[in-house]
C-alpha positions as CSV (number, residue, x, y, z in Angstrom):
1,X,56.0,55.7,-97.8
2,X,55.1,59.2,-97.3
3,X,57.9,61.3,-95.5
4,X,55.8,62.0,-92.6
5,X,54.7,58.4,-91.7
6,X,58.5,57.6,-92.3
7,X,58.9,59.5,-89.4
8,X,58.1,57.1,-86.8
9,X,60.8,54.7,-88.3
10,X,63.8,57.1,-88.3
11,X,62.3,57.8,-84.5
12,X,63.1,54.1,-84.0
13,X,66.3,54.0,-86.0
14,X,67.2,57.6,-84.1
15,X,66.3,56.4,-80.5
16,X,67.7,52.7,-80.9
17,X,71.3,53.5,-82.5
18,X,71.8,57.2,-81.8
19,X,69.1,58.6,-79.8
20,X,70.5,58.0,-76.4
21,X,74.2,58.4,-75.8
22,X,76.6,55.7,-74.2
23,X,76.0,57.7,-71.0
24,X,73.0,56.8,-70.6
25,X,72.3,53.0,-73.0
26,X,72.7,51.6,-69.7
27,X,69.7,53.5,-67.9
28,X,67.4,53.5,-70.5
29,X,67.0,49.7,-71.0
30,X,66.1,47.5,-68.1
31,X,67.0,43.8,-68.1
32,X,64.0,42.6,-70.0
33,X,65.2,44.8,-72.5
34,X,62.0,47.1,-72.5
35,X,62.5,50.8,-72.3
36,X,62.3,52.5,-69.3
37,X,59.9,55.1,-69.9
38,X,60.9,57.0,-67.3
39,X,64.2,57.4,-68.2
40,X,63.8,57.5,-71.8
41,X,61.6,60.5,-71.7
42,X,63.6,62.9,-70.2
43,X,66.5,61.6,-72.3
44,X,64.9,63.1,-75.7
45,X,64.2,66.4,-74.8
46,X,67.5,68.1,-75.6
47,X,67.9,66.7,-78.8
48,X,64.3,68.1,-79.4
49,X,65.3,71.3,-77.9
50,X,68.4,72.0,-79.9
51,X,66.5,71.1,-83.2
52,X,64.9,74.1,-83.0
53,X,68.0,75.7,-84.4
54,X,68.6,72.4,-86.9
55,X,71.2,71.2,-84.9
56,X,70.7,67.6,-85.1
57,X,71.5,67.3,-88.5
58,X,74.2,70.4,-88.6
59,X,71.8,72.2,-90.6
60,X,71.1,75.5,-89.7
61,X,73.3,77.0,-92.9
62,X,71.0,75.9,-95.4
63,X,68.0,75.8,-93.0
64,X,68.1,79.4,-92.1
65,X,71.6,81.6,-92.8
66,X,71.3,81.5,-96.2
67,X,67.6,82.5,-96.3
68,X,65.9,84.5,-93.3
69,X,69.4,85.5,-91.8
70,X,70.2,87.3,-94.9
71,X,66.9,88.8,-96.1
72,X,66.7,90.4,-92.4
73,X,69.9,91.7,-93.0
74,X,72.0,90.6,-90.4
75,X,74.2,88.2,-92.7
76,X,75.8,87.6,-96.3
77,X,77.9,85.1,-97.0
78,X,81.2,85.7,-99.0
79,X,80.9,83.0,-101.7
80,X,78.0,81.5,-103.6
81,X,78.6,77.9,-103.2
82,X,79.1,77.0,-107.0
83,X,75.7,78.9,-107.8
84,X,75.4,81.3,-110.5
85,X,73.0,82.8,-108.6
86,X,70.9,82.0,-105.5
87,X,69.0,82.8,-102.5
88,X,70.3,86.5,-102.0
89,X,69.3,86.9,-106.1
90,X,65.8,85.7,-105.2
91,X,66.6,82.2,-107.2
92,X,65.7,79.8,-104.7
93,X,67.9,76.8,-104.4
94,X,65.9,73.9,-103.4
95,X,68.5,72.1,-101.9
96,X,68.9,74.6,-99.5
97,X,65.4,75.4,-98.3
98,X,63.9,71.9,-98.2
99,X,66.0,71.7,-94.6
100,X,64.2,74.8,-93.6
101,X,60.9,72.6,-94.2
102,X,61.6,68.9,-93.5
103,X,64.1,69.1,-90.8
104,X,61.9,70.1,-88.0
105,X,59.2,67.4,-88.8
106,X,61.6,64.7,-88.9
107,X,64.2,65.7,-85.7
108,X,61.4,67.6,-83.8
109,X,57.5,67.5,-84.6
110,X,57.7,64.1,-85.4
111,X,59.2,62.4,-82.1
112,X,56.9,64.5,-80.1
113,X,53.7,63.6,-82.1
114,X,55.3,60.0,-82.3
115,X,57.0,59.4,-79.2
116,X,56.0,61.7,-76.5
117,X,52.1,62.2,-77.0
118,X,51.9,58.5,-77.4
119,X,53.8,57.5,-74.0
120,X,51.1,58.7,-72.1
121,X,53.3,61.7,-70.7
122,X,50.5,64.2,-70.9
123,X,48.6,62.8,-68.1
124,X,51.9,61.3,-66.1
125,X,53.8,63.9,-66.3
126,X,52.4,66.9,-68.0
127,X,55.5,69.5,-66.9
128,X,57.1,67.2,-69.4
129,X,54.3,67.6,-72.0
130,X,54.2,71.5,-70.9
131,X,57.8,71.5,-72.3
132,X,57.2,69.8,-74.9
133,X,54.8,71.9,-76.4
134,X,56.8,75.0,-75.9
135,X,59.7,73.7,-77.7
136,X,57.2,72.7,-80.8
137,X,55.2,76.3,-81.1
138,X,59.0,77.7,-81.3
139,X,59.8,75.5,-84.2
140,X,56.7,75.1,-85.6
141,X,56.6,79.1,-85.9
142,X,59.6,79.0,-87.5
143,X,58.1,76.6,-90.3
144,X,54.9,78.1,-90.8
145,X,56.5,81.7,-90.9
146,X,59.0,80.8,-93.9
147,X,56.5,79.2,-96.0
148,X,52.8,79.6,-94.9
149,X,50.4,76.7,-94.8
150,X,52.3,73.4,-93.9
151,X,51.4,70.2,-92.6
152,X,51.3,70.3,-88.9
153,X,47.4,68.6,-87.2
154,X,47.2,65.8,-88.8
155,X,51.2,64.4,-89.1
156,X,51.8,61.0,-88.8
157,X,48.1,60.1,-89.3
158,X,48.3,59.1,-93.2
159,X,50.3,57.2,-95.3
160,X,48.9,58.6,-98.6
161,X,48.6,62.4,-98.0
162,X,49.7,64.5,-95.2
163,X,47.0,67.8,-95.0
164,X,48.5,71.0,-94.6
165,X,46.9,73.9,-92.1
166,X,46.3,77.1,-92.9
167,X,48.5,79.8,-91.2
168,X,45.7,81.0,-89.3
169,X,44.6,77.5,-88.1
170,X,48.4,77.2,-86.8
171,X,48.6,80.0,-84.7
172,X,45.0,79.4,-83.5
173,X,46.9,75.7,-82.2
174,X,50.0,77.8,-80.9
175,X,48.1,79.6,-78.4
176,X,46.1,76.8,-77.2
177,X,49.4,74.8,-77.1
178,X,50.7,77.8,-74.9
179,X,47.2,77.8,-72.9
180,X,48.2,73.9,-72.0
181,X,51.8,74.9,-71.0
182,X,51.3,77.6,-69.0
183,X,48.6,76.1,-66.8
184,X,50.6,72.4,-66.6
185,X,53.6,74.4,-65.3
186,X,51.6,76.5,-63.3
187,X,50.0,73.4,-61.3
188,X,53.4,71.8,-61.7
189,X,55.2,74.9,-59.7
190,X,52.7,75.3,-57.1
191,X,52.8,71.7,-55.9
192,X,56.4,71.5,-56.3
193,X,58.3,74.7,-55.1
194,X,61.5,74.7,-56.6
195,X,61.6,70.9,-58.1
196,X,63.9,70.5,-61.6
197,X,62.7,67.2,-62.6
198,X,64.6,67.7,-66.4
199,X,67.8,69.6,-64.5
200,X,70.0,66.8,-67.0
201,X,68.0,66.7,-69.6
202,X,67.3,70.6,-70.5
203,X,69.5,72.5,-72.8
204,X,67.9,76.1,-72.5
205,X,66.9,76.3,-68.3
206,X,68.6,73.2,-66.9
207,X,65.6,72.0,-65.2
208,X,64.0,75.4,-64.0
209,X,60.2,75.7,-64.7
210,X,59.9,78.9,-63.4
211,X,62.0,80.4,-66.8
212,X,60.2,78.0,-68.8
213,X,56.9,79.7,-68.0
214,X,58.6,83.4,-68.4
215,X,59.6,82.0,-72.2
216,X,56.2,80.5,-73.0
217,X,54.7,84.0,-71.6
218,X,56.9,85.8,-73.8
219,X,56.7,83.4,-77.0
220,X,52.8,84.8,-76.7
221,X,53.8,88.0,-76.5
222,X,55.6,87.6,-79.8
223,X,53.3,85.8,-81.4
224,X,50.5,87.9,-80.5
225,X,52.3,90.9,-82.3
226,X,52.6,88.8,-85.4
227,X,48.5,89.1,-86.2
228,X,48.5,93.0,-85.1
229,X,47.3,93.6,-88.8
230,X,45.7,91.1,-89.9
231,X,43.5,90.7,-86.4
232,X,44.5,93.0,-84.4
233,X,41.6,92.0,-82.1
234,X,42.6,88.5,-81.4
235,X,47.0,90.1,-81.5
236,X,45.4,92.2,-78.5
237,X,43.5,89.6,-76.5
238,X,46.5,87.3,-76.8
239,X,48.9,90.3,-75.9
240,X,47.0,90.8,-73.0
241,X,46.9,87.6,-71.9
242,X,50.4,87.5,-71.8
243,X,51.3,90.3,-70.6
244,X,49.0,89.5,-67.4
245,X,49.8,86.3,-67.3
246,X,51.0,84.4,-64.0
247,X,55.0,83.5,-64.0
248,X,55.4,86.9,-65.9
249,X,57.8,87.5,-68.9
250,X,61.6,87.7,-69.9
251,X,63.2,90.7,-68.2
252,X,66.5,90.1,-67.7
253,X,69.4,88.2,-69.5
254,X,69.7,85.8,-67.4
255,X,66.3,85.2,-68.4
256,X,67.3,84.3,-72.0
257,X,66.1,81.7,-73.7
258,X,69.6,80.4,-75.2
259,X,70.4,76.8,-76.6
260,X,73.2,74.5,-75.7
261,X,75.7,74.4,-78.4
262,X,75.8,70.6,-79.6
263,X,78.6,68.4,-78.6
264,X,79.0,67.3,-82.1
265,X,79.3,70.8,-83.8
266,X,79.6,73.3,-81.6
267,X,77.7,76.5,-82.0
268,X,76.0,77.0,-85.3
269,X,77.2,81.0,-85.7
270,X,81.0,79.3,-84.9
271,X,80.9,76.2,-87.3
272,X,79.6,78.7,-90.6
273,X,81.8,81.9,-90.0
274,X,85.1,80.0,-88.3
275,X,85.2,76.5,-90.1
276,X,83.2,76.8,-93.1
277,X,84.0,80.7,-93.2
278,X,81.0,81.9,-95.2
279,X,79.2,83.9,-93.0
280,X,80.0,87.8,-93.0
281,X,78.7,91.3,-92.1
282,X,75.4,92.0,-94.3
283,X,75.6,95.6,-95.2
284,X,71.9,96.7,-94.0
285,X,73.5,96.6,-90.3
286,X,76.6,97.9,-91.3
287,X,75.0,101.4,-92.3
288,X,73.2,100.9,-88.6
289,X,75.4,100.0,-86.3
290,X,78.6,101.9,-88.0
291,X,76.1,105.4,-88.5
292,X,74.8,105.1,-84.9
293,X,78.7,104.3,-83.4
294,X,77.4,101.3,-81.9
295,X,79.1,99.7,-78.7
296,X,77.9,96.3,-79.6
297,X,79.7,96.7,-83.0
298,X,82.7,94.8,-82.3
299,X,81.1,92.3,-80.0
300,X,78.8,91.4,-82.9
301,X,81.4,91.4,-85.6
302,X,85.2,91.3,-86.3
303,X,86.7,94.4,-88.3
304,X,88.0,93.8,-91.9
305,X,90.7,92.5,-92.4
306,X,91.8,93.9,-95.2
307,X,95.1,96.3,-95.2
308,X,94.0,99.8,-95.2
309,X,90.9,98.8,-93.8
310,X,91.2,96.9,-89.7
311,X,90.2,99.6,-88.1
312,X,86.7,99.5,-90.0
313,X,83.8,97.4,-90.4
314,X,82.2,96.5,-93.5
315,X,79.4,94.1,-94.8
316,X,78.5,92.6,-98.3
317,X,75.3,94.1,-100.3
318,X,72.5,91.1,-100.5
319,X,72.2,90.2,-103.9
320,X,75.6,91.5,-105.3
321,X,78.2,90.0,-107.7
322,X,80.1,87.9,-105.2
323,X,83.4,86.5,-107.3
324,X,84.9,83.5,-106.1
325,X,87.1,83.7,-102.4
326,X,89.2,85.0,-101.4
327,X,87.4,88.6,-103.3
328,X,84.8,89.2,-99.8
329,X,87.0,87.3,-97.4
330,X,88.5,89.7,-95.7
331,X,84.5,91.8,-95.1
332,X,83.6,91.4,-91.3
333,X,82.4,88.4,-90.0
334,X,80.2,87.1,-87.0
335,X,83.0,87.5,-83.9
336,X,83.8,83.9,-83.5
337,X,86.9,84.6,-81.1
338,X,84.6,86.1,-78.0
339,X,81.0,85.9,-78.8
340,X,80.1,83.2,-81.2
341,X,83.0,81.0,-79.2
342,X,82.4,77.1,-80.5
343,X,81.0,76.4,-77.2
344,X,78.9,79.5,-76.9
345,X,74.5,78.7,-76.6
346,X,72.6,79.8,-79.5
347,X,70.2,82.4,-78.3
348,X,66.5,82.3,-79.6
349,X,64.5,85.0,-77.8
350,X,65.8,87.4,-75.5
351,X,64.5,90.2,-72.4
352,X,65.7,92.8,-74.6
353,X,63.1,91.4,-77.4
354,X,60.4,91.6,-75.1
355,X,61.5,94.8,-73.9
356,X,60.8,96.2,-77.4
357,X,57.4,94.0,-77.9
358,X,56.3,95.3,-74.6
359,X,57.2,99.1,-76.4
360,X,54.7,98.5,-79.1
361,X,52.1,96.9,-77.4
362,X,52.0,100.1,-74.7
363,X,52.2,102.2,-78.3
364,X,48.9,100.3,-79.5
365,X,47.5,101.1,-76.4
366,X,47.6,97.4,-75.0
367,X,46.7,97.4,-71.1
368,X,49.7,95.7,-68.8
369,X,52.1,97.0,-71.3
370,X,53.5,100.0,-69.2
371,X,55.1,103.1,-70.0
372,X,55.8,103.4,-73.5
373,X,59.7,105.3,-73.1
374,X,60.3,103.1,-70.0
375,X,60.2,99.9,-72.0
376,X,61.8,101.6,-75.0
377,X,65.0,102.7,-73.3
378,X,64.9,99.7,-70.5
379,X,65.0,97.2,-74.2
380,X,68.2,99.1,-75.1
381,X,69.8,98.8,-71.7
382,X,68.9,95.1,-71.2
383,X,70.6,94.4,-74.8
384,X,73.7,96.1,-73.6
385,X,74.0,94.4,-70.7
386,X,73.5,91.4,-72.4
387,X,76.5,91.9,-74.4
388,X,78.7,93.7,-71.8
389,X,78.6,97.3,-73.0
390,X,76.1,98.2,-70.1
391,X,78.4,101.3,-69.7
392,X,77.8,102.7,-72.7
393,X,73.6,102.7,-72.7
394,X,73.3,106.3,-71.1
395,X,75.1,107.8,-73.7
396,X,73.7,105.8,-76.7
397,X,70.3,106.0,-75.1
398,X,70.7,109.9,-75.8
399,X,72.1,110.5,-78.9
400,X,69.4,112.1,-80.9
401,X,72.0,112.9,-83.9
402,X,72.9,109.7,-84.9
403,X,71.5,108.2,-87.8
404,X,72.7,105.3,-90.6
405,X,75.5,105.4,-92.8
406,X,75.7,105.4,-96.4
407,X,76.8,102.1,-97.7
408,X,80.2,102.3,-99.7
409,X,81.2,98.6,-101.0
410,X,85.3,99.6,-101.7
411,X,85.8,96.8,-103.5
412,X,83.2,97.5,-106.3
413,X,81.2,101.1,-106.0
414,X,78.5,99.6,-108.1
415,X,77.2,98.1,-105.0
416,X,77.5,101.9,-103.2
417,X,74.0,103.1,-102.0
418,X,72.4,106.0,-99.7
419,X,71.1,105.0,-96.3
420,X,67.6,103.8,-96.0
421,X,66.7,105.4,-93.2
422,X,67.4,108.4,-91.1
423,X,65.8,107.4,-87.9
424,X,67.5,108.8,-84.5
425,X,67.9,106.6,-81.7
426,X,66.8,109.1,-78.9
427,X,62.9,108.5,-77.8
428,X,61.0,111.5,-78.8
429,X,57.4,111.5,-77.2
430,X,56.3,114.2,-79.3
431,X,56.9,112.0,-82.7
432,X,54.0,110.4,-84.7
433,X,53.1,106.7,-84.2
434,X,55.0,105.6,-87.4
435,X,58.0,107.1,-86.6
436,X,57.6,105.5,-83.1
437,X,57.5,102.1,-84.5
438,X,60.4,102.4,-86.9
439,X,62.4,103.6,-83.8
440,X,60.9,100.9,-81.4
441,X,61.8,97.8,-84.5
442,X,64.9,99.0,-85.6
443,X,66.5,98.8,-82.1
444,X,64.8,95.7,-81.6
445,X,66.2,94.4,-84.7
446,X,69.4,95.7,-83.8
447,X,69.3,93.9,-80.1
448,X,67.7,90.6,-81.7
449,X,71.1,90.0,-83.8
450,X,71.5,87.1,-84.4
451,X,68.4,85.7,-84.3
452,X,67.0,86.3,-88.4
453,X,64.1,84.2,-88.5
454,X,62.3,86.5,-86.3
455,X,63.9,89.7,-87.2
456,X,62.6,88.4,-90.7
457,X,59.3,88.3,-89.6
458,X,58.9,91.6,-88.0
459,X,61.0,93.3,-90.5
460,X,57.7,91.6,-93.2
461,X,55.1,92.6,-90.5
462,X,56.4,96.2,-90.0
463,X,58.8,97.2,-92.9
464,X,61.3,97.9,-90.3
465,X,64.0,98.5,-90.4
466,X,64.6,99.6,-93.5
467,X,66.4,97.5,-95.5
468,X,69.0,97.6,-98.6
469,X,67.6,96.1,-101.2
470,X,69.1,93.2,-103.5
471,X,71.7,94.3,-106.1
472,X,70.1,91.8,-108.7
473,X,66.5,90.6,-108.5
474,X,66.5,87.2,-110.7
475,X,63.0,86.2,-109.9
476,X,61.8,87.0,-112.9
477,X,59.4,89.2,-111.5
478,X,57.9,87.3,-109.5
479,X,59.5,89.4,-105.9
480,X,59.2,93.4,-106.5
481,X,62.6,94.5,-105.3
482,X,61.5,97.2,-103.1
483,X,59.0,95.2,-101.2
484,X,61.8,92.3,-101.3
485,X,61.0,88.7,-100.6
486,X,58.2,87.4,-98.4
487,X,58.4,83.9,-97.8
488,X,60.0,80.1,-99.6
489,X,59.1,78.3,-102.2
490,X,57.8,75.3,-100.6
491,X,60.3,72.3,-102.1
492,X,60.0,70.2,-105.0
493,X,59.8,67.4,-103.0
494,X,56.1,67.9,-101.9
495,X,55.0,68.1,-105.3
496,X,56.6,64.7,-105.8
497,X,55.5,62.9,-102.4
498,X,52.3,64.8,-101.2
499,X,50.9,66.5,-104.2
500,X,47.3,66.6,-103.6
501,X,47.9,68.2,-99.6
502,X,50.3,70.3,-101.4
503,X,48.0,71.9,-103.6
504,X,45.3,72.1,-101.5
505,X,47.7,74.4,-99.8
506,X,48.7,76.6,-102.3
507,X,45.1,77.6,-102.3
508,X,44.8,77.9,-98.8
509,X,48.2,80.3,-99.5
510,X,46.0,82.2,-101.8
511,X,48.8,83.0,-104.4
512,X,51.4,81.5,-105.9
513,X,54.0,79.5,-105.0
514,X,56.5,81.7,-105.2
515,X,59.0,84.1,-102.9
516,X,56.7,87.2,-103.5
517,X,53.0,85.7,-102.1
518,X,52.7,87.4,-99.3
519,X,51.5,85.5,-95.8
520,X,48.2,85.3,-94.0
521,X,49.7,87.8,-91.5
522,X,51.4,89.6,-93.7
523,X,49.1,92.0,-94.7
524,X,49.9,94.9,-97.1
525,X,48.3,98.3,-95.6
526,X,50.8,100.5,-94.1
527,X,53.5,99.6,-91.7
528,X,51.7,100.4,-88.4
């Protein structure tokens, strides 16, 4: 049976022996032994929410750490899992990225398409749907923008071959998804001041509609800014659109969009640097946020521990010659004792991120977007506050001297290399418009840690910041080092159990199927 039409069995298996907890087995069956529909509902969405970051089958290592986390520069692990070479070489391990394609459809797509739009909810309770649709654009976007055209319309609907969409097709579906969202929890809001209907059921907003609207405002915002080269007329229309849009957008942290760690594995960033300890310091944000004497330095990471060397802070060069642990153990990793606490939510878009995305959209002359400086400097502020260093903004916020550090690997100088960029962090209004942008990503970047998928993207979209490339490129050519890689290989699996849809999209990729095809949106013309 094809994987996708499996789905609606392990949706059975999933809600009958595991879906529901104990808490609530008593509620959600009445004494007929029919579900309650009412109760049942509500019960699924935080298991659908956290799956966005893979949590509900503990895998958001091999889902997303060891592929968009490192190639945006934010991570590195300090082993390499038994692999003569891997990921951070550009040799794909299969294993590893078919969770960063099936895992949504199975734990996510598929119970909504499944479960939820066949309960009737849309018409009986659309704020339910209106979440629900949210919560799939965010992790169908994270599909679609690792490998390109995927299945997505028509899952669930054969049991021979599952179509896939192109990119284009699936953001065209986002935004009406968002269209249907916004104007159910609009209605929803207005006829019910102040009503939480999913208060025990929601793991980002406990209940409250009002942030859920600000999030699905702001996830268009993002979105939009994705197409800006490849249709920059549609990027504007939907930028607009947000940006004018009733409910208005992220602003503040308490306005985060953040995950509830799961109770069975705590928080992701906790479980892969503390328990598993593999996940360390990349040194693309060493050279940043050492070089620019960052205040959220230590809040983001823990110094070496190396003797000679606890006072500093170093990362490990993407694609390097990693010998076996203890060699990189002591590199910094993620802070697991304050900030990535086992408890702590997993944040997926943040006001400081909108912030910034407000900052290019008033630099490409978007109207609603403001003043350009204003949204600059407020996006550094808000991330600092975020993180507790609100103190520190003014000054950082000035420095116009600043720039990256060189990276010096101590351990083996073969790794050393010369900083990538020198951009300041100071707003100059007299700069040109490229130099604007790299300053406007790379402290967006820097405020998005650790969110990689979409610090990923917009490092693909913009070319900023600018990166370190790998040590070793084994793709065999097939990924130019300098440009570095654009997207996954989709699995081996789909050639296997949906060959026909999978060539068919492959076409629609238009190149091969390979780590250096670039994506419909990913257009190769400048970085602006």
């Amino acid at each position: 049976m094809n994987k996708y039409n499996y789905i609606a069995f392990l949706i059975f298996l999933a809600l009958g022996l595991g879906g529901c907890t104990k808490k609530f087995e008593s509620f959600n069956t009445d004494p007929t032994g029919i579900p309650n529909q009412d109760l049942l509902i509500p019960s699924l969405f935080i298991p659908l929410e956290q799956e966005i970051m893979y949590m509900t089958d503990d895998g958001y290592q091999t889902a997303q750490n060891l592929n968009a986390d490192d190639y945006c520069g934010y991570a590195m692990p300090d082993q390499t899992f038994g692999q003569a070479l891997d990921n951070a070489n550009y040799v794909f391990i299969d294993g590893w990225n078919t969770e960063a394609f099936s895992s949504i459809y199975t734990n996510l797509i598929g119970p909504i398409k499944n479960k939820l739009a066949k309960s009737g909810v849309q018409t009986a309770n659309p704020d339910y749907w209106a979440i629900a649709l949210i919560v799939e654009v965010e992790a169908i976007d994270r599909v679609t923008d690792k490998f390109g055209p995927v299945p997505y319309s028509q899952v669930g609907t054969s049991l021979v071959s599952v179509p896939y969409d192109s990119q284009q097709d699936i953001y065209t579906a986002m935004f009406a998804q968002l269209d249907t969202a916004v104007a159910n929890l609009q209605a929803y809001i207005a006829a019910n001041p102040g009503a939480t209907p999913l208060s025990s059921y929601d793991a980002l907003y406990g209940g409250d509609y009002t942030e859920w609207l600000k999030f699905a405002n702001s996830l268009r915002l993002r979105l939009a800014m994705h197409l800006t080269k490849i249709d920059p007329a549609t990027a504007q229309a939907q930028g607009e659109k947000a940006l004018s849009a009733g409910g208005g957008l992220l602003a503040v942290p308490s306005d985060d969009a953040a995950i509830l760690a799961s109770q069975a594995n705590g928080n992701d960033y906790n479980q892969i640097t503390d328990s598993y300890g593999d996940n360390s310091m990349n040194a693309s944000i060493e050279s940043y946020m050492v070089g620019y004497s960052d205040p959220r330095l230590p809040v983001y990471f823990m110094p070496d521990s190396n003797t000679g060397h606890t006072t500093e802070f170093h990362g490990i060069r993407i694609g390097c010659n990693i010998p076996p642990k203890p060699f990189y153990s002591g590199f910094s990793k993620y802070n697991f004792n304050t900030t990535f606490t086992l408890g702590a939510p997993e944040v997926i878009m943040t006001a400081a991120e909108v912030w910034f995305l407000k900052a290019e959209a008033a630099l490409r002359g978007w109207a609603g977007a403001g003043d350009l400086q204003t949204d600059y400097v407020t996006g550094i502020q808000t991330s600092m506050q975020q993180y507790g260093v609100a103190g520190a903004a003014p000054a950082y916020i000035a420095d116009n001297s600043s720039t990256p550090e060189n990276y010096v690997d101590y351990l083996n100088s073969a790794n050393n290399d010369t900083a990538q960029s020198k951009i300041t962090i100071a707003w100059d209004p007299a700069a040109s418009q490229e130099v604007m942008l790299e300053r406007i990503i790379t402290q967006k970047w820097l405020a998005m840690f650790p969110e990689g998928q979409e610090a990923w993207t917009e490092f693909r979209r913009t070319g900023y910041p600018r990166l370190f490339p790998v040590v070793v490129n084994s793709s065999g050519g097939t990924i130019n080092t300098q440009v570095q890689v654009r997207r996954l290989a989709y699995p081996q699996s789909e050639a296997t159990l949906n060959p026909a849809a999978e060539a068919a999209g492959i076409k629609l990729l238009g190149g091969p199927d390979n780590g250096g095809t670039r994506l419909w949106w990913d257009v190769d013309k400048g970085n602006f």
